[in-house]
C-alpha positions as CSV (number, residue, x, y, z in Angstrom):
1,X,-10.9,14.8,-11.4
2,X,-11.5,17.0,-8.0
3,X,-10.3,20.3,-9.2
4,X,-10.1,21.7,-5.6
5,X,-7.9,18.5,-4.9
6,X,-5.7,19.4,-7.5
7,X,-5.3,22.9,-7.0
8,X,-5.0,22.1,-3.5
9,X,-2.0,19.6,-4.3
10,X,-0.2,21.7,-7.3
11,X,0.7,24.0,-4.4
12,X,2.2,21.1,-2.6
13,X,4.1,19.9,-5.6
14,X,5.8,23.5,-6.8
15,X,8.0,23.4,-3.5
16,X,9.9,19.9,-4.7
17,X,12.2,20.9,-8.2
18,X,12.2,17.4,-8.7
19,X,8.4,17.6,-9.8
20,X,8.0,20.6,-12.0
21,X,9.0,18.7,-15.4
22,X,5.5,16.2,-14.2
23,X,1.9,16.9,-14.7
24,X,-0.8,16.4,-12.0
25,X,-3.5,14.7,-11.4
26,X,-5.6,14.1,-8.1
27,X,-8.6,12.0,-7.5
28,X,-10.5,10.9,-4.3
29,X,-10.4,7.1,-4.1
30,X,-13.1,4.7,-2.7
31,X,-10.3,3.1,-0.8
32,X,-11.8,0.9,2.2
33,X,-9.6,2.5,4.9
34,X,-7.4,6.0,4.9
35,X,-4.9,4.7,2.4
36,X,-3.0,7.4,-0.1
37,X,-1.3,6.6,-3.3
38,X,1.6,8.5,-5.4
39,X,3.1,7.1,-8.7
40,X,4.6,8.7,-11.7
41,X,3.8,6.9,-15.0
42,X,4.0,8.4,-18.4
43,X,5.4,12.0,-17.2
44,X,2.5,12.6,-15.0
45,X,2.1,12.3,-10.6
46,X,-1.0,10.4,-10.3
47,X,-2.0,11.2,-6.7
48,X,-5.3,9.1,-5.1
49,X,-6.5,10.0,-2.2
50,X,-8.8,8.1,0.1
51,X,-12.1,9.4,0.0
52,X,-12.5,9.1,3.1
53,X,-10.4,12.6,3.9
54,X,-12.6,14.7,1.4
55,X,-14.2,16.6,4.3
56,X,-11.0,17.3,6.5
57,X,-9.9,20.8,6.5
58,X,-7.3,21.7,3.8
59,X,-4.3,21.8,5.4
60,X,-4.9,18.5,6.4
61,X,-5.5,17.4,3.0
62,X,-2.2,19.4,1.6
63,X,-0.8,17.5,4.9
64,X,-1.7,14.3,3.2
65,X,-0.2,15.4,0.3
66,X,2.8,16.4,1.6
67,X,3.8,12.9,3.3
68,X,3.1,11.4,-0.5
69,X,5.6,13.8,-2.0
70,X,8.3,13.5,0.6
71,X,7.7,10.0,0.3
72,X,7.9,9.9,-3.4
73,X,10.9,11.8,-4.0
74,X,12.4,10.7,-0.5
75,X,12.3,14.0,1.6
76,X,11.3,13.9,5.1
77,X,8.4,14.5,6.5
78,X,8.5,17.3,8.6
79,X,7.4,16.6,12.0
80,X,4.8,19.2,13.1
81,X,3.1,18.3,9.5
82,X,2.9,15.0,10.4
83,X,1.7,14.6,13.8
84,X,-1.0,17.2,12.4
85,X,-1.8,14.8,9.9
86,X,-2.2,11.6,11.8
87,X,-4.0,13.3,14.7
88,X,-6.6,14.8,12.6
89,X,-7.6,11.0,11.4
90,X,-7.0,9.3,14.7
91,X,-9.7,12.0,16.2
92,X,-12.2,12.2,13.2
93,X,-11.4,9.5,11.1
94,X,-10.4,6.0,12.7
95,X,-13.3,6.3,15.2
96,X,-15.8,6.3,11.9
97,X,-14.1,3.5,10.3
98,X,-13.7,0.9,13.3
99,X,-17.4,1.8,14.1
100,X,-18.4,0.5,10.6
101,X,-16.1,-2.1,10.5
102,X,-17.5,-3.6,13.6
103,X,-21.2,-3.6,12.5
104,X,-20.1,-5.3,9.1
105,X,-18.2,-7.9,11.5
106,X,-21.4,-8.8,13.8
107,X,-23.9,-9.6,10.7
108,X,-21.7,-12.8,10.8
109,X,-22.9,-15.6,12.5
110,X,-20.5,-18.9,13.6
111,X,-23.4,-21.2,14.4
112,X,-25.3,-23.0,11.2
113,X,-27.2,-25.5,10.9
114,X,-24.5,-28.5,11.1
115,X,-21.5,-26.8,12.3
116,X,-20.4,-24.2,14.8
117,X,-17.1,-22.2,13.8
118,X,-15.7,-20.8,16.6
119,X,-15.8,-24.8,17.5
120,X,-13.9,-25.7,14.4
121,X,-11.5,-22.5,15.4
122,X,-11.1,-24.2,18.8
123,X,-10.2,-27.4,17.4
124,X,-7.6,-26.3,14.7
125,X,-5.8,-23.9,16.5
126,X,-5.0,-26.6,19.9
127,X,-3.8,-29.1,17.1
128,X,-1.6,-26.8,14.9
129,X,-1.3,-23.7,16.7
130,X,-0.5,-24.9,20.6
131,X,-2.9,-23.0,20.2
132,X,-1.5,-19.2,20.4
133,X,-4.2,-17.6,17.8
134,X,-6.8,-14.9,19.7
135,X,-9.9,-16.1,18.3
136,X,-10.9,-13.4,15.7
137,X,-14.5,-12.6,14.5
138,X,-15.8,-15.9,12.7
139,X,-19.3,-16.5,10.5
140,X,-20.6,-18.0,7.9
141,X,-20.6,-16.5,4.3
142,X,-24.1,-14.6,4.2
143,X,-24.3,-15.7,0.2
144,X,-23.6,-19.4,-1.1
145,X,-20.3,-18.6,-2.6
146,X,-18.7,-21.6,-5.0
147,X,-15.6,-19.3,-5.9
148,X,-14.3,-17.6,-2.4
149,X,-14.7,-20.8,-0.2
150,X,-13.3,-18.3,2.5
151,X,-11.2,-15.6,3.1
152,X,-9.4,-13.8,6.4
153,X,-10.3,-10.1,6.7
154,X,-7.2,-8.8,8.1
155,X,-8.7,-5.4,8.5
156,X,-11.6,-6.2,10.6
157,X,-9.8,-9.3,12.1
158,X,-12.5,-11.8,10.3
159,X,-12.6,-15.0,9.1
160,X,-15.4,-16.0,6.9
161,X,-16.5,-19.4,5.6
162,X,-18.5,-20.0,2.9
163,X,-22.0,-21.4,3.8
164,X,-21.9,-23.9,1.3
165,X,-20.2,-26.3,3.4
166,X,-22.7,-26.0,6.1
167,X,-23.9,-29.2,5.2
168,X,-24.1,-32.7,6.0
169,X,-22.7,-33.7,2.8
170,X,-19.2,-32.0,4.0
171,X,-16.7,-33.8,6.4
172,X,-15.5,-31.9,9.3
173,X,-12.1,-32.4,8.1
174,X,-12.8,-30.1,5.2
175,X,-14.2,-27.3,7.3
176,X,-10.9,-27.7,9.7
177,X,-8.8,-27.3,6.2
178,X,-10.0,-24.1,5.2
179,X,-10.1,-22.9,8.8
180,X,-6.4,-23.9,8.8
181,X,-6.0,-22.3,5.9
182,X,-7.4,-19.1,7.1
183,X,-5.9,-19.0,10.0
184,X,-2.6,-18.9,8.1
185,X,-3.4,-15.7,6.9
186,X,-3.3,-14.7,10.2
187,X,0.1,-15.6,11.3
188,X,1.5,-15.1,7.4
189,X,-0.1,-11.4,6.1
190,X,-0.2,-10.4,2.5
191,X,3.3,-8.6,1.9
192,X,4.5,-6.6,-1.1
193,X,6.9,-7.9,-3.2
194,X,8.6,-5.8,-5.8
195,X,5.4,-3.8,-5.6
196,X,3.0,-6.3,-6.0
197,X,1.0,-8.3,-2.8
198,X,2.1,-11.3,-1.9
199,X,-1.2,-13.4,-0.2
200,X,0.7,-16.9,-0.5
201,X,4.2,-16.7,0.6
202,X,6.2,-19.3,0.4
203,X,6.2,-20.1,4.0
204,X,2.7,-19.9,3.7
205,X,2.6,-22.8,1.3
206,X,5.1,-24.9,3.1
207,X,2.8,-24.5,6.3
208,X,-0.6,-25.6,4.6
209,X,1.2,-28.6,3.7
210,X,1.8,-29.6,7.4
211,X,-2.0,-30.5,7.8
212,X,-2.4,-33.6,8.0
213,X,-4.8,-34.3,6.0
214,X,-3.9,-32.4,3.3
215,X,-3.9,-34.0,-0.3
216,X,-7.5,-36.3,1.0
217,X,-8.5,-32.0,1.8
218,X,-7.7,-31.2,-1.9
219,X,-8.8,-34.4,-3.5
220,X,-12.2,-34.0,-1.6
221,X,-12.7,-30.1,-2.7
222,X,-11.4,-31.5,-6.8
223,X,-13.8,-34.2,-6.7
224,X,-16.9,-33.3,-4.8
225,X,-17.2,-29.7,-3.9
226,X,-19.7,-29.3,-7.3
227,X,-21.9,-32.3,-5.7
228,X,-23.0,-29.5,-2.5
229,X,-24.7,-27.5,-5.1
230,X,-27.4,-30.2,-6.1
């Protein structure tokens, strides 16, 4: 527990009556962008702030904290307090994170050995998508993964394919399932529902189920995905 946070913070939370019957506590966060947290649980604020912040001046820390507050207890934000806020992390923040993001993006490759993924993009997204998807950053998984066959980075605007199927023991129509199924993610995004994310929705699901080679896609991956390993 930062103690400078928390001091920091209990002078935010004396100027809402609503919170003097709670007890504090305030802790910098390893969250991978500039995301803040408030909840109450057990008669105590818990208050996580990303970590991200820790060196920004302290008014624009107790800014932060403000906007939690006002959200928590449904106040509104005064204006001048926010516009401080978000312009301190537009100027000093965002610039850091995009710069990272973008170096993490390029150590992914779309060319292997068998298939090319931007071709396997190209090819989904004319026959399912008319095709309306912005190609986003694509590459291959840089570890064999047997668990995460893929996954769509929404942050970095990635899609990444495990390397295991670059392999002539793979049909193409598997790689063109799980790029399909990727690029669902794009035009469905996780949501929160009743507080809890969402990644499948259920017009996610009925959408999968329009590829048209969908149950030979999931019988293949049942049967044979533990043959690529040998």
């Amino acid at each position: 527990m930062d103690s400078h946070l928390n001091s920091l913070l209990h002078d935010v939370k004396t100027n809402y009556n609503s919170a003097n019957t709670y007890a504090l506590k305030a802790t910098y966060y390893p969250y991978r962008n500039i995301n803040h947290t408030i909840r109450i649980r057990d008669g105590v604020i818990y208050v996580r702030l990303s970590d991200k912040i820790k060196q920004a001046p302290d008014e624009i820390i107790s800014a932060a904290g403000k906007i939690l507050f006002d959200k928590l207890f449904r106040v509104q934000t005064d204006k001048d307090i926010s516009q401080s806020y978000h312009k301190y992390v537009n100027q000093y923040l965002l610039p850091k994170i995009e710069t990272v993001k973008k170096q993490l993006s390029d150590a992914y490759t779309a060319q292997g050995k068998f298939f090319n993924l931007e071709e396997i993009f190209k090819i989904v997204n004319h026959t399912y998508f008319d095709p309306l998807l912005r190609m986003p950053a694509i590459g291959w998984s840089l570890n064999k993964s047997y668990r995460r066959l893929g996954f769509y980075d929404h942050e970095r605007n990635l899609i990444v394919i495990s390397q295991i199927f670059d392999s002539r023991k793979v049909p193409q129509i598997i790689l063109e399932y799980i790029m399909y199924h990727e690029m669902l993610h794009i035009v469905f995004p996780t949501k929160m529902v009743n507080g809890r994310r969402k990644i499948h929705s259920d017009e996610f699901n009925q959408r999968e189920l329009l590829f048209d080679d969908y149950e030979k896609a999931k019988k293949w991956l049942a049967r044979k995905l533990w043959r690529i390993r040998f």
